[in-house]
KOLTOR-858546 format. One line per 2 residues: number of its first residue (from 1); their letters; for each residue x, y, z of N, C-alpha, C. Coordinates in steps of 0.1 Angstrom, whole numbers. Each point is the difference from the previous one (the first is absolute). Layout:
REM residues N
NUM	A	X:Y:Z:X:Y:Z:X:Y:Z  ... .
***
This chain:
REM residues 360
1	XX	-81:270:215:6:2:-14:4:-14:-5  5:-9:11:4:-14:-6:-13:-8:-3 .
3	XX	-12:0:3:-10:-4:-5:-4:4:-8  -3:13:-8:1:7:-8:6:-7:-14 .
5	XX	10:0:3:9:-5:-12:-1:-13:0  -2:-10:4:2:-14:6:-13:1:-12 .
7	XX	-13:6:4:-14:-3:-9:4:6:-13  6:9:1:1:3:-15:11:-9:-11 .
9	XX	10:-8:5:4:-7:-4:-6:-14:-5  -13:2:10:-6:-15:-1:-6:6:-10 .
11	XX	-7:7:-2:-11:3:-14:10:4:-13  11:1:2:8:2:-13:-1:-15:-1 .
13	XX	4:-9:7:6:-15:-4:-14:-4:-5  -11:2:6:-11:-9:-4:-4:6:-13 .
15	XX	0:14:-5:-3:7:-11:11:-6:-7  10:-5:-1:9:-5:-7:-3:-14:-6 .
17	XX	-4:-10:11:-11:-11:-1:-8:2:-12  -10:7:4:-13:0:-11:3:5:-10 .
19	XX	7:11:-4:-2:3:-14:11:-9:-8  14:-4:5:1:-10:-7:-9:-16:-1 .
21	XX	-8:2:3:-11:-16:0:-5:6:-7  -8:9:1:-9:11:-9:5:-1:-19 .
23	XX	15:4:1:5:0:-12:2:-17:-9  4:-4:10:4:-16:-3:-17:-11:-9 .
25	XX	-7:6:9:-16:-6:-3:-4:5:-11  -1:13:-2:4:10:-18:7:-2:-11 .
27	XX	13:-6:7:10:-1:-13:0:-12:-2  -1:-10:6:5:-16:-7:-8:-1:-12 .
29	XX	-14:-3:-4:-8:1:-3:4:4:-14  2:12:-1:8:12:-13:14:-12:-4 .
31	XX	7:0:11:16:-7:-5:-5:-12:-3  -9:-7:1:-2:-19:0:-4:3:-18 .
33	XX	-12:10:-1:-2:0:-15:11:1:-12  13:11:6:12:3:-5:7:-15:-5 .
35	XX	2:-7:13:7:-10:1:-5:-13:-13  -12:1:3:-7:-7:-12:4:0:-14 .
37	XX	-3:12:3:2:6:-17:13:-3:-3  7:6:5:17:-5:-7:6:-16:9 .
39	XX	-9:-9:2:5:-15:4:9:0:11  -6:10:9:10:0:12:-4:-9:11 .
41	XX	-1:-12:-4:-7:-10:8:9:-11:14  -3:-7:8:11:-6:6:2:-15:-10 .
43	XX	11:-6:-2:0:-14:-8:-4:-11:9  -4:-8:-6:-5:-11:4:9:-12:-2 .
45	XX	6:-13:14:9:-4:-2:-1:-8:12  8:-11:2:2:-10:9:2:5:16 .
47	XX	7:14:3:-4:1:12:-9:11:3  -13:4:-9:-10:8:5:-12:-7:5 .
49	XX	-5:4:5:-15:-10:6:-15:7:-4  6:10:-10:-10:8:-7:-3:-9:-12 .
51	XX	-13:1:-4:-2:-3:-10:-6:8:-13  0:17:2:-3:3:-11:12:17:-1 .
53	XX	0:0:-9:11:11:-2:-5:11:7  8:9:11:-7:13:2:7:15:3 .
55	XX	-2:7:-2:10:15:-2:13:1:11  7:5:-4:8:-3:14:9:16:0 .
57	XX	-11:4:-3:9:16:2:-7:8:14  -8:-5:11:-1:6:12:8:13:3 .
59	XX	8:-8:0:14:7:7:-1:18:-3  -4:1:-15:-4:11:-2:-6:11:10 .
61	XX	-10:-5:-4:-9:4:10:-1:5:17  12:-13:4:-1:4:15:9:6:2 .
63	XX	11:1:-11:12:13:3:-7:11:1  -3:4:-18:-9:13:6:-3:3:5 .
65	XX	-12:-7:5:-7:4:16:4:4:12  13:-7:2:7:-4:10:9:19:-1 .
67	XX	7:-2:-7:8:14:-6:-7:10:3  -12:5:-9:-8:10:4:-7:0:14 .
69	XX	-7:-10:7:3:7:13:10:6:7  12:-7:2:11:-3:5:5:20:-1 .
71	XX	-2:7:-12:3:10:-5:-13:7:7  -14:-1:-4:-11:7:8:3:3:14 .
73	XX	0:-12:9:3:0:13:16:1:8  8:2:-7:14:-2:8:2:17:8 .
75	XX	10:-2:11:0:14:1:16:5:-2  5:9:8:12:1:-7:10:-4:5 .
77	XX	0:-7:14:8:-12:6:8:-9:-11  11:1:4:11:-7:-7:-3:1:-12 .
79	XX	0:11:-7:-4:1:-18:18:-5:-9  4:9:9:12:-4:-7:3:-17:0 .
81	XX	3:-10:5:-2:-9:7:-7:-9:-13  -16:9:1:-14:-13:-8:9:5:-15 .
83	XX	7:7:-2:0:2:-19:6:-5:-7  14:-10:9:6:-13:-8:-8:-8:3 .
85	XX	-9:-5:14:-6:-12:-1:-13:3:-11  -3:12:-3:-10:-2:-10:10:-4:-13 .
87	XX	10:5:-4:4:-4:-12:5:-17:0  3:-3:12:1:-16:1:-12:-11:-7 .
89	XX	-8:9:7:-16:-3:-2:-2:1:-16  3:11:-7:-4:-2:-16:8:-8:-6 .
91	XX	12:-3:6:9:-9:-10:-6:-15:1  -5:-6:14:-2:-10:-2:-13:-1:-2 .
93	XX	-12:10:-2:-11:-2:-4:3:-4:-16  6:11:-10:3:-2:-14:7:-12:-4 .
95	XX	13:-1:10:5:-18:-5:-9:-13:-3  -12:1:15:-8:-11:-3:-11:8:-10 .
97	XX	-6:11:-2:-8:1:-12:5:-4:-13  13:2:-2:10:-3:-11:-7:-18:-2 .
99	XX	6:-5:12:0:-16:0:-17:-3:-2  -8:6:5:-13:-3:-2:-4:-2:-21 .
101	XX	7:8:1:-6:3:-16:6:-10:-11  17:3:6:14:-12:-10:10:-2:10 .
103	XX	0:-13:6:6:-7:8:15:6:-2  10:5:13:8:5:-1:13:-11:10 .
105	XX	9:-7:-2:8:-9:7:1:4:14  -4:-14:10:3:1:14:11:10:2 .
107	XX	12:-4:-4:13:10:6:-1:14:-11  -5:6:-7:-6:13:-7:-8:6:18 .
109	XX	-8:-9:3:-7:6:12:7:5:14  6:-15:-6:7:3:17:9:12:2 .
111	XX	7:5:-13:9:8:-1:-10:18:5  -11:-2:-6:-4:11:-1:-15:4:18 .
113	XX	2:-16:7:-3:3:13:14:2:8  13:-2:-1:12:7:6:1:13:-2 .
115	XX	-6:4:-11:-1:16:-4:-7:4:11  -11:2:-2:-16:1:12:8:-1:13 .
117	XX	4:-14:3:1:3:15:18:10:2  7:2:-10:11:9:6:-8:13:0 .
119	XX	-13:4:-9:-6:14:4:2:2:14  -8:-12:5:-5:1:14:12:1:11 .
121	XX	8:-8:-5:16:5:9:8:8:-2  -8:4:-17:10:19:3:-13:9:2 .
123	XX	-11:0:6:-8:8:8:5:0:15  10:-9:4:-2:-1:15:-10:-9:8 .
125	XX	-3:-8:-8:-10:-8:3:12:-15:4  4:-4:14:11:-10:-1:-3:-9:9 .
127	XX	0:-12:2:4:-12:11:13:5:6  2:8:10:11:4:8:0:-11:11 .
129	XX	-8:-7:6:4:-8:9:-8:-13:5  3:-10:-3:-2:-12:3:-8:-3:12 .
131	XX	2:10:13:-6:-6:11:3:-12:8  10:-7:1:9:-13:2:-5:-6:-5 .
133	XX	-7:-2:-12:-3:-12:-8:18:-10:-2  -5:-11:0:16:-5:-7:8:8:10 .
135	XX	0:3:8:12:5:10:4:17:-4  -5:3:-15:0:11:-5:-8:10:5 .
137	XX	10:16:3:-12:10:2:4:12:-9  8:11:3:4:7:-10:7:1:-12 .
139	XX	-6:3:-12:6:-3:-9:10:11:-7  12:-5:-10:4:12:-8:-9:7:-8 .
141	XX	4:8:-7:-5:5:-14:2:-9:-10  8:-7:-11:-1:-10:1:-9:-10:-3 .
143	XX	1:-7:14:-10:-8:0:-14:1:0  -1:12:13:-14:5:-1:-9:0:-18 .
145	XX	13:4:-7:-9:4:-12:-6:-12:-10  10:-10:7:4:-9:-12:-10:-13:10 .
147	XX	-1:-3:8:-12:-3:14:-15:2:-7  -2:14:-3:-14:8:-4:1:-2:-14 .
149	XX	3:-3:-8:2:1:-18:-7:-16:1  11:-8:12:-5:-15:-4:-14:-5:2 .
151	XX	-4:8:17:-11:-1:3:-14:5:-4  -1:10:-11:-3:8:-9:-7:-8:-13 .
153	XX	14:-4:-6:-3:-10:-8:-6:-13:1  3:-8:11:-6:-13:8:-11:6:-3 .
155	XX	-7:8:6:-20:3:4:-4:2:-10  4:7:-8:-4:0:-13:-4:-11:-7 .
157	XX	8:-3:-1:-1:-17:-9:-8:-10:6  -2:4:13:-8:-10:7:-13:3:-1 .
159	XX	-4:13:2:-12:2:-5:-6:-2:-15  8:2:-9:-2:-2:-11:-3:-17:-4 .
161	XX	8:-6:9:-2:-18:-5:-11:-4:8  -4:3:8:-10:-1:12:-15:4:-7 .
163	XX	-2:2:-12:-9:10:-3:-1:-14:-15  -6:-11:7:-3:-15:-7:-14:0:-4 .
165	XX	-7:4:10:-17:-2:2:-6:9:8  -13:3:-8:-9:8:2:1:5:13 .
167	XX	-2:12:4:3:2:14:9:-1:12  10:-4:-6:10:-1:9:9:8:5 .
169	XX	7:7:-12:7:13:-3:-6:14:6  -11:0:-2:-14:9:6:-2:1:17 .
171	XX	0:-15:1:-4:0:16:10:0:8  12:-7:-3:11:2:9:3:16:-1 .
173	XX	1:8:-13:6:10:-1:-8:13:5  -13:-3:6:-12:12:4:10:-7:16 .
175	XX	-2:-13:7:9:-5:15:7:11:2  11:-1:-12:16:3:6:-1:16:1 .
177	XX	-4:5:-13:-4:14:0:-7:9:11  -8:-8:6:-9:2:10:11:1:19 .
179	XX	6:-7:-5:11:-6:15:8:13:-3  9:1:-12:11:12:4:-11:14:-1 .
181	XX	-13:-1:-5:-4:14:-4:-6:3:15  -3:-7:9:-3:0:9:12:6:13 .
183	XX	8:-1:2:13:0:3:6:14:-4  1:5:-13:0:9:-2:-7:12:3 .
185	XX	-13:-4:1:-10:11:6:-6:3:12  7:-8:7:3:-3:20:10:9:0 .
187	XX	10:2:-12:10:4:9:5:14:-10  -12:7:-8:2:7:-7:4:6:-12 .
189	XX	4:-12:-12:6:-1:-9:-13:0:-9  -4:12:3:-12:3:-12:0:-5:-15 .
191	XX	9:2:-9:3:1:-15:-3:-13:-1  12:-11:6:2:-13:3:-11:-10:1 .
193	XX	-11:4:11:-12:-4:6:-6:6:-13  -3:6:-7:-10:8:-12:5:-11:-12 .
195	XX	17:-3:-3:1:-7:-9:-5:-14:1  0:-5:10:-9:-15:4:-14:0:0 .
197	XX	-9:8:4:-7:6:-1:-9:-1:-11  5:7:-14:2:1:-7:-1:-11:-12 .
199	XX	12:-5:0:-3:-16:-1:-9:-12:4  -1:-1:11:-10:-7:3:-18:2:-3 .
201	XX	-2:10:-3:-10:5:-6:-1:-3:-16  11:3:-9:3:-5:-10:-1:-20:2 .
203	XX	6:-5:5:-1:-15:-1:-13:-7:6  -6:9:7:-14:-6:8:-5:1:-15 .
205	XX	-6:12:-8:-4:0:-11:3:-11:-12  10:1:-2:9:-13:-3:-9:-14:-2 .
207	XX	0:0:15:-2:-13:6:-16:-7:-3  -10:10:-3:-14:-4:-7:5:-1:-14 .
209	XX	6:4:-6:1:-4:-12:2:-12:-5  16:-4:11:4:-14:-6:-1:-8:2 .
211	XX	-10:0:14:-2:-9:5:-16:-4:-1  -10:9:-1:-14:-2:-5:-2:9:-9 .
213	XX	10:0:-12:-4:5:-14:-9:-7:-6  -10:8:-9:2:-11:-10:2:2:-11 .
215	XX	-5:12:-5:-1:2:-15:14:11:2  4:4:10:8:10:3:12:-3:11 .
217	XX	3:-17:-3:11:-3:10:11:-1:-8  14:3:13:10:8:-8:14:-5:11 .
219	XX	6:-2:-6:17:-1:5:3:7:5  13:5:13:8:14:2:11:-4:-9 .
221	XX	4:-4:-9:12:0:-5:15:-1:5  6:0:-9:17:6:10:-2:15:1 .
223	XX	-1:8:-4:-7:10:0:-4:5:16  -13:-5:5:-6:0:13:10:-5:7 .
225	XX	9:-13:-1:2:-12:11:15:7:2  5:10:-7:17:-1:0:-4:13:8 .
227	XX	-5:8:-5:-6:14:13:-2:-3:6  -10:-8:8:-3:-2:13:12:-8:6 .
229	XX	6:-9:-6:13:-6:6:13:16:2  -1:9:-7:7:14:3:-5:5:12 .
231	XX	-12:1:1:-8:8:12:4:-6:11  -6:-14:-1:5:-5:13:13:-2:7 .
233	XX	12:0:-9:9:-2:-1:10:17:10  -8:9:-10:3:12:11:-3:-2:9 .
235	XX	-8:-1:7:-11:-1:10:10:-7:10  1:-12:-3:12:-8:4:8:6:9 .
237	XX	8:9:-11:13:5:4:-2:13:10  -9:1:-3:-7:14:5:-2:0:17 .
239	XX	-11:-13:-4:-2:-4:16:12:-7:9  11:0:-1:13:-7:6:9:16:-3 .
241	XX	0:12:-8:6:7:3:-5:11:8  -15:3:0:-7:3:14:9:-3:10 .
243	XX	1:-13:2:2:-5:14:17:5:5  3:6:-6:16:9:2:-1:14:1 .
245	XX	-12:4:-7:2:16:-1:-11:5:11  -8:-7:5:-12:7:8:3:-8:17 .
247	XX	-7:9:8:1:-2:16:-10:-6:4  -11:-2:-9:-12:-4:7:-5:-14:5 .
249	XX	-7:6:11:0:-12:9:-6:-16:-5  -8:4:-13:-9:-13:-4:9:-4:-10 .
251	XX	12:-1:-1:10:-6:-9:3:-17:6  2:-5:-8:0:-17:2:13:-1:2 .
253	XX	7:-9:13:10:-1:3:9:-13:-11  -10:-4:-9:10:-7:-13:-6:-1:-7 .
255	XX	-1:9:-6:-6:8:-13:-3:-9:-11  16:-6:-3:4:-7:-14:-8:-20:5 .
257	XX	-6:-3:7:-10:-9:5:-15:3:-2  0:15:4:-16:0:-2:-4:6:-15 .
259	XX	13:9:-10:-4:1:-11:6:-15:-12  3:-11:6:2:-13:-8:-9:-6:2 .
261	XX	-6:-3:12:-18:-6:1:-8:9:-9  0:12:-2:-9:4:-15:-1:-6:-5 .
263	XX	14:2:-10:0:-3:-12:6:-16:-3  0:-10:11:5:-13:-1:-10:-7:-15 .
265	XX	-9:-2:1:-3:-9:-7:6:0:-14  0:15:-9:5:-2:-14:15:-1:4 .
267	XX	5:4:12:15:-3:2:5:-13:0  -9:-6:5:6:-16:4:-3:-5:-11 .
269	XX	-11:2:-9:-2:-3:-13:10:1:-10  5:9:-3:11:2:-8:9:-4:4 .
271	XX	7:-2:13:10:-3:0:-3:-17:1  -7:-2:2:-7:-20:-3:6:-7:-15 .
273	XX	-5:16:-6:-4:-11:-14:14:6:-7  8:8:3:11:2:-5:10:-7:3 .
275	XX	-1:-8:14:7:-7:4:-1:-12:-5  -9:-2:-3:-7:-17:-6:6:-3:-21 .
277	XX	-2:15:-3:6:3:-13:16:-4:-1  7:7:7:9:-1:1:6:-12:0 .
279	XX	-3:-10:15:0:-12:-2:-1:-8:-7  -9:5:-10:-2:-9:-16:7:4:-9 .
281	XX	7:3:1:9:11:-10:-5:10:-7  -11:3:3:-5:8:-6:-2:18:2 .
283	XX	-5:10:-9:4:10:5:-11:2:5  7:14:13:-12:0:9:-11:9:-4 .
285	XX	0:5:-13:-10:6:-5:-8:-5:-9  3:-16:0:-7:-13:-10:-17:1:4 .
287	XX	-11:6:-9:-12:-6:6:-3:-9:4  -8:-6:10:-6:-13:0:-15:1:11 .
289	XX	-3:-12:4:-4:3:7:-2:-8:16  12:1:4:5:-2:12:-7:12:15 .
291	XX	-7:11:-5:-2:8:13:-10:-3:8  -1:2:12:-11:-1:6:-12:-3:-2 .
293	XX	-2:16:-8:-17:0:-3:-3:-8:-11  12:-5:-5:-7:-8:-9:-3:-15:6 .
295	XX	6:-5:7:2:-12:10:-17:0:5  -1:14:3:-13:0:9:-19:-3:-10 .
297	XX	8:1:-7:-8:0:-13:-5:-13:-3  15:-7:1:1:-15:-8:-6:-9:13 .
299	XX	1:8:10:-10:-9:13:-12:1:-2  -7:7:-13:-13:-2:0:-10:16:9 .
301	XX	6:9:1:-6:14:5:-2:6:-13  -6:12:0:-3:6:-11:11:13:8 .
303	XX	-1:7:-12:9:15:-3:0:8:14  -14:0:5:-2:12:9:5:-8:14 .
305	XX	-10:-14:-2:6:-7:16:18:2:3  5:-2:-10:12:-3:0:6:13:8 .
307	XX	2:11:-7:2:12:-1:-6:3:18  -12:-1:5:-7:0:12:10:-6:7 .
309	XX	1:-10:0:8:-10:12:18:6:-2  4:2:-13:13:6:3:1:17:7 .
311	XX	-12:10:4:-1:10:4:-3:-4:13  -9:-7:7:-4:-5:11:15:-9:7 .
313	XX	3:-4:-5:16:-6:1:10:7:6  -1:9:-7:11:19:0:-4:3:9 .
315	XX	-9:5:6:-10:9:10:7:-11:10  1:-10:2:-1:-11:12:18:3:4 .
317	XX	4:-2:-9:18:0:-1:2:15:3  -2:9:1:1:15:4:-7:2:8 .
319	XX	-14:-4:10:-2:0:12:9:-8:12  5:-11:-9:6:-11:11:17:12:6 .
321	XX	4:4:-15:13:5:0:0:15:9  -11:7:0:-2:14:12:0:-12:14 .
323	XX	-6:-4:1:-6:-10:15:17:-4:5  7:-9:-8:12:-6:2:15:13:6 .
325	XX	-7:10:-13:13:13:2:-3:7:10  -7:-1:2:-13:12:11:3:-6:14 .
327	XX	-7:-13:2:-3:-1:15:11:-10:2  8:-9:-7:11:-8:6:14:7:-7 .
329	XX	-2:11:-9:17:6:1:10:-10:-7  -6:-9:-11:12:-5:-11:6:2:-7 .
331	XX	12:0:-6:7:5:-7:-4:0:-12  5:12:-14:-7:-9:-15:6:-10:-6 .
333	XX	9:-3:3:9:-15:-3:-16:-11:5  -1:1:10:-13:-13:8:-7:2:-10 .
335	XX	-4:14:1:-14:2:-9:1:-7:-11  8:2:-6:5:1:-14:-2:-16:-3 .
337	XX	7:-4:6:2:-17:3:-17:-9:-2  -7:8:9:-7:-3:5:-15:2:-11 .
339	XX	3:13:-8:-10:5:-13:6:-14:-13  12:1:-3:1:-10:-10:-3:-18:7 .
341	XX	-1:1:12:-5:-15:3:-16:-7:2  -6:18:-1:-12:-5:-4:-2:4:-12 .
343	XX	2:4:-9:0:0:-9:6:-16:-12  4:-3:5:8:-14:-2:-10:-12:2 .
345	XX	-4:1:11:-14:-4:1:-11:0:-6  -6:10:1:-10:4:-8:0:-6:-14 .
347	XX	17:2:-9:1:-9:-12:0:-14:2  4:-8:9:1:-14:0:-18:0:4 .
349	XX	-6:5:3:-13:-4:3:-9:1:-12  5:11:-4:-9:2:-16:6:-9:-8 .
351	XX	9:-9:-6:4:-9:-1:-4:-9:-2  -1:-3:14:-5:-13:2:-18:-7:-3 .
353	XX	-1:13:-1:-18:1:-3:5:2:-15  9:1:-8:0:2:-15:3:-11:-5 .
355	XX	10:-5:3:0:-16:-1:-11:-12:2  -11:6:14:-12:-8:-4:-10:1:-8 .
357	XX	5:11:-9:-8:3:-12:11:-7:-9  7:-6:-1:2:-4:-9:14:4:-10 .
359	XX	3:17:10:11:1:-9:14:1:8  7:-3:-15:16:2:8:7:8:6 .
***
């Protein structure tokens, strides 16, 4: 019987897969013409590396897609549970379609991703426990909530700023999707594993467009970039409150290590260049172009290399981080220590090859 269901789960998630690709490959196409027509173009400006205007309403597209599977394939596991995170899901899909169309103020946003993520902490969806991170393990109510709202909002915004150049947003976000959707469907969380699933099918689609468009290449927007920063962001919390509610044996003895190697790179990203803002007095929601992938850029890679070497990067830092938790038993403080010091690295190296190009 457990095999039984084990396969039939797998052919929901993969049927979940393709027809949102399916849809996504259908619809951009239709929305890019839309976009055109009413000037819904991306601007051109000092820190883009584009040089010709191009639709930037994706996001469309891969919601829908994403949605209607999610609805085709889910079953009735935790329904009650999915119907705030689905409503979390439309609020911040519409804020960034809002912003796609007529620019809506950084803190207008941020207000209305604290909405989103208290959905999700009044579904019962919570960061209850730390795992001795920081010496921390069980949390109050409280905290727990006010813990998950912040960490909710962090991923969010990381994904969304992370989403500089062609493929980037795309590739890390099919990785990370791929890591918890995987995880989830080892250990049974059908709906969960369907909603990643799901998405990642939507962004592989995606991913021909924007990256080997031509007549038909296309943006994910805030739109695409602030949903998928939602998704993953549950996902998150999801996969660290697993690790409290379930007995099972293939549960990682420090959870909150192996789901920060995910999603490190837009993490350390954001928190890099917010820090660097701040330091200038400036606010930390000031555009520029201080991130990464742009750094990677200005060393002379093109869109895809870049985007390549920062997913190949990821993959390496999340193999190293199972190997380290796994077979020598470190704490996630080490870990932790240990993910932002190569990461630290990694920038002083790209750096230093940016400056032998010439820039500052």
């Amino acid at each position: 019987m457990l095999i039984h269901f084990q396969w039939e789960f797998f052919f929901r998630a993969l049927a979940a897969c393709l027809v949102s690709m399916t849809l996504v490959i259908q619809l951009i196409p239709s929305v890019n013409r839309i976009a055109r027509s009413k000037g819904l173009l991306n601007e051109l400006n000092s820190r883009t590396s584009h040089r010709y205007q191009t639709p930037r309403l994706a996001g469309i597209s891969v919601f829908f897609a994403t949605v209607v599977s999610m609805f085709l394939f889910s079953t009735n596991q935790d329904l009650d549970t999915l119907r705030y995170l689905f409503l979390g899901l439309f609020i911040i899909f519409f804020s960034g379609f809002k912003d796609d169309i007529r620019s809506i103020s950084p803190y207008s946003k941020l207000l209305i991703q604290i909405l989103s993520a208290f959905l999700v902490v009044y579904s019962g969806i919570v960061i209850t426990d730390l795992f001795g991170f920081l010496g921390i393990f069980e949390l109050d109510v409280v905290a727990a909530a006010l813990v998950t709202i912040i960490c909710i909002v962090a991923i969010i915004n990381a994904y969304n700023l992370i989403d500089g150049i062609d493929g980037c947003v795309s590739l890390l976000g099919v990785l990370h999707l791929f890591c918890f959707g995987a995880f989830f469907f080892v250990l049974g969380y059908i709906n969960l594993a369907v909603i990643c699933m799901a998405f990642i099918g939507a962004l592989i689609a995606f991913f021909q467009y924007n990256v080997f468009g031509l007549r038909n290449k296309t943006f994910l927007g805030d739109s695409g970039s602030l949903t998928l920063g939602f998704v993953i962001a549950v996902c998150f919390v999801w996969f660290l409150k697993i690790h409290t509610i379930d007995d099972s044996s293939l549960l990682f003895q420090h959870p909150i290590s192996i789901a920060l190697s995910i999603i490190i790179i837009p993490v350390f990203d954001i928190g890099r260049v917010f820090f660097i803002r701040l330091l200038q007095g400036d606010s930390p929601f000031k555009p520029d172009r201080n991130h990464l992938h742009h750094h990677l850029i200005d060393v002379g890679l093109s869109h895809l290399q870049a985007s390549l070497i920062f997913t190949a990067w990821n993959i390496i830092l999340i193999a190293l981080t199972l190997l380290i938790s796994i077979r020598l038993g470190l704490g996630s403080l080490w870990i932790f220590i240990m993910l932002v010091t190569l990461m630290t690295l990694f920038t002083m190296v790209v750096n230093r090859l940016r400056k032998k190009k010439g820039h500052s």
